[in-house]
C-alpha positions as CSV (number, residue, x, y, z in Angstrom):
1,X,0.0,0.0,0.0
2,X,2.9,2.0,1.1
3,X,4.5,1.6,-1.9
4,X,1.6,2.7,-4.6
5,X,1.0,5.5,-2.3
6,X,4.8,6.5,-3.4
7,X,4.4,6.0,-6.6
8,X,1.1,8.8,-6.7
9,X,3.2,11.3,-5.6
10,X,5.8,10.6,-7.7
11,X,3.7,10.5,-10.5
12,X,2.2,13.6,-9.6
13,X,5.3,15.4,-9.1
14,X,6.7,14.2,-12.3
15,X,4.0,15.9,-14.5
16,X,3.9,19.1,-12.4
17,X,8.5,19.1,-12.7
18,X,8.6,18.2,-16.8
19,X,9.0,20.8,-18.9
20,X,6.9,22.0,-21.7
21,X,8.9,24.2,-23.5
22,X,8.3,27.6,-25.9
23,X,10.3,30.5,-26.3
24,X,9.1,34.2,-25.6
25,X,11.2,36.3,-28.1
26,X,14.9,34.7,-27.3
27,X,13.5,33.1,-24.3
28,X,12.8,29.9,-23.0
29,X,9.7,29.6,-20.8
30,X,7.2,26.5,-19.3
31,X,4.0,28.0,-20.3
32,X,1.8,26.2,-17.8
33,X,3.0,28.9,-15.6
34,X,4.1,31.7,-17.8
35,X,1.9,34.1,-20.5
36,X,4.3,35.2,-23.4
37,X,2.7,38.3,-25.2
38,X,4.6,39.8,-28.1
39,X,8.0,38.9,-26.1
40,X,7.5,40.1,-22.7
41,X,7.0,37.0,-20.1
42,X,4.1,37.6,-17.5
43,X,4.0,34.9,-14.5
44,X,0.5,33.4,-14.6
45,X,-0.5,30.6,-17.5
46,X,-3.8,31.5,-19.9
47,X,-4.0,35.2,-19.7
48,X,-4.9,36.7,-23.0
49,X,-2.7,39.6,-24.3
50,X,-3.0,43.0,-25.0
51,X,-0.1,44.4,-26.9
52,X,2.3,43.5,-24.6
53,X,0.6,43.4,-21.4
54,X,-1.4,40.1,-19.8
55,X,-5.1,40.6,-18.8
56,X,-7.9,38.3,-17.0
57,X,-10.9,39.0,-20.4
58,X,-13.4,37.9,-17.5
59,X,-12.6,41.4,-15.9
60,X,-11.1,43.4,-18.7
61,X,-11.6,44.4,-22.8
62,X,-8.5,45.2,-24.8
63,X,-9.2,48.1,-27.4
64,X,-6.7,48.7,-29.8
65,X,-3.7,47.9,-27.1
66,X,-5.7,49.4,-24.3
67,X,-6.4,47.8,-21.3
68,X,-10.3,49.0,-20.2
69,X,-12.7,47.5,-17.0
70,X,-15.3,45.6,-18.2
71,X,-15.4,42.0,-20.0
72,X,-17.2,41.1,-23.4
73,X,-17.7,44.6,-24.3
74,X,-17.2,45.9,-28.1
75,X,-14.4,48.6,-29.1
76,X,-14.5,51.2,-31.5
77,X,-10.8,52.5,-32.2
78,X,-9.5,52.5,-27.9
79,X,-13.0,52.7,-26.8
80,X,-15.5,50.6,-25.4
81,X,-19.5,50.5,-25.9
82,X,-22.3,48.4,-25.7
83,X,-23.8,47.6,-29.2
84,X,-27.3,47.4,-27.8
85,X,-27.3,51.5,-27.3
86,X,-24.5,52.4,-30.0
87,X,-22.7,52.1,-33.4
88,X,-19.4,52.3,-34.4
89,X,-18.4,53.7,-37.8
90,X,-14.9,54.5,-38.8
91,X,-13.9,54.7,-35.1
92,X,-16.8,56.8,-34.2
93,X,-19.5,56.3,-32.3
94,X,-23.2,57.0,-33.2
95,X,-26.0,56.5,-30.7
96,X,-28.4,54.1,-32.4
97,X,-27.7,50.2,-32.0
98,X,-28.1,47.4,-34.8
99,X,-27.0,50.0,-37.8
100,X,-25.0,49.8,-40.5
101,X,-22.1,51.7,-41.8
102,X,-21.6,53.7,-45.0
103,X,-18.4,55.4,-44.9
104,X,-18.5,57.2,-41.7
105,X,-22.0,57.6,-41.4
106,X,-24.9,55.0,-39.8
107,X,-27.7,54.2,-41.9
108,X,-30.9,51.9,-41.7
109,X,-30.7,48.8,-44.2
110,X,-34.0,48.7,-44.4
111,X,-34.4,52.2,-45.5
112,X,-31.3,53.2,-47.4
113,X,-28.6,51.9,-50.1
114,X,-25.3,52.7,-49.4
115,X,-23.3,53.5,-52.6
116,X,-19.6,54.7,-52.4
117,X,-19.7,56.0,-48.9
118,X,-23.2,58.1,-49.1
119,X,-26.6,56.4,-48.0
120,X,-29.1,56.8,-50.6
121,X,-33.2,56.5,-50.1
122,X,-34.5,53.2,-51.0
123,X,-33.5,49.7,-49.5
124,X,-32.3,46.6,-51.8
125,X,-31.0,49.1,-54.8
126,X,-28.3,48.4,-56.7
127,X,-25.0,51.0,-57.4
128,X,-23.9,52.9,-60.6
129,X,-21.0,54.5,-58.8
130,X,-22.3,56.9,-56.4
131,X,-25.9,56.4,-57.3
132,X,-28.8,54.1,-56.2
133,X,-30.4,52.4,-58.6
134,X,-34.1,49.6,-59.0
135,X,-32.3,47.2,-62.0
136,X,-36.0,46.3,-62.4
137,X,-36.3,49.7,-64.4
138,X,-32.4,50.4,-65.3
139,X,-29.0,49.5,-66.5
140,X,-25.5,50.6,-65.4
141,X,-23.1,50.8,-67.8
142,X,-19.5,52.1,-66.5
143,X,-21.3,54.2,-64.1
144,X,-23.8,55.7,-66.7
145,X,-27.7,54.6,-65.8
146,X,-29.6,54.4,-68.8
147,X,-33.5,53.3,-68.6
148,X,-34.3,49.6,-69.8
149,X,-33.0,46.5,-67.7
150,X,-31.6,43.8,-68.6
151,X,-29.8,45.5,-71.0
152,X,-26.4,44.7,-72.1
153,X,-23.0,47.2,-72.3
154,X,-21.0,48.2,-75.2
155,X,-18.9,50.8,-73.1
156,X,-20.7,53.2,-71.4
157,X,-24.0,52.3,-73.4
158,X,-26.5,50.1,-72.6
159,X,-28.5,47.8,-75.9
160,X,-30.5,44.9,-76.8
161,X,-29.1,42.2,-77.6
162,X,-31.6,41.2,-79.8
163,X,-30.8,44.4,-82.2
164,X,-27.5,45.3,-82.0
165,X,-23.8,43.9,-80.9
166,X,-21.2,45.4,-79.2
167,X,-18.0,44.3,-81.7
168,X,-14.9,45.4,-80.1
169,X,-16.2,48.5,-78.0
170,X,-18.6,50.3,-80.6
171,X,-22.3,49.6,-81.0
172,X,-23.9,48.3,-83.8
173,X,-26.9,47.7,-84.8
174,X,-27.3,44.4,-86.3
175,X,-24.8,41.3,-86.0
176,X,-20.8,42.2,-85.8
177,X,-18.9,40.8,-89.2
């Protein structure tokens, strides 16, 4: 009895002595009782990092390097928020939860388009470069909106296939030869 009783602890002690091994920049460190983060060693096994500095995430939320009270919260650039109350464009934030972004403004999807950074009137459009469009009633060719859809481009012109081809880059009516 004696004898297996011996052979517990040194089992036990065996496991906690061996080494793992991984280095920490040009270091060599056991981590099981060591954090490494971007080569600075910390005392203290699975911390999460935050540039170089450890942290506990149940307590804390790392921003953009930043070490800031509160877990599970959202950042926006060094700041946190709560995303039922705000928005965060381009490191800004907008008061107004569940938004979306178009350049650095907020808009409502189920209102707007957002084309090229500017929200437009009119949900589900489609984009000619800065413009909304409904491609139930137009074509974009190269950034040009002409009315018809469906339509095919020769350039910035929009046809119908059925009348004319587009042989190489000008429009004609007709078949190309």
């Amino acid at each position: 009895m004696r004898g297996r009783m011996l052979l517990a602890v040194f089992v036990v002690l065996a496991a906690l002595i061996s080494v793992e091994s991984a280095k920490c920049g040009s270091r060599d460190y056991n981590p099981r009782f060591y954090t490494c983060c971007n080569g600075s060693l910390t005392f203290g096994s699975e911390q999460s990092c935050c540039g170089t500095r450890v942290y506990i995430n149940r307590v804390y939320t790392c921003c953009a390097g930043k070490l800031i009270v509160g877990s599970g919260q959202s950042c926006c650039g060094t700041r946190v928020y709560n995303k039922g109350f705000y928005t965060c464009c381009a490191g800004q934030l907008i008061v107004g939860s569940g938004q979306s972004c178009c350049g650095t403004r907020v808009y409502n999807q189920r209102f707007y388009t957002c084309c090229a950074g500017k929200p437009t009137f009119g949900s589900g459009q489609s984009c000619c470069g800065t413009k909304a469009y409904n491609h139930s009633f137009y074509t974009c060719c190269a950034d040009k909106l002409t009315f018809g859809s469906g339509q095919s481009c020769c350039g910035t012109r929009a046809y119908n296939r059925r009348f004319s081809s587009c042989c190489r880059g000008v429009l004609r009516f007709g078949k190309c030869y």
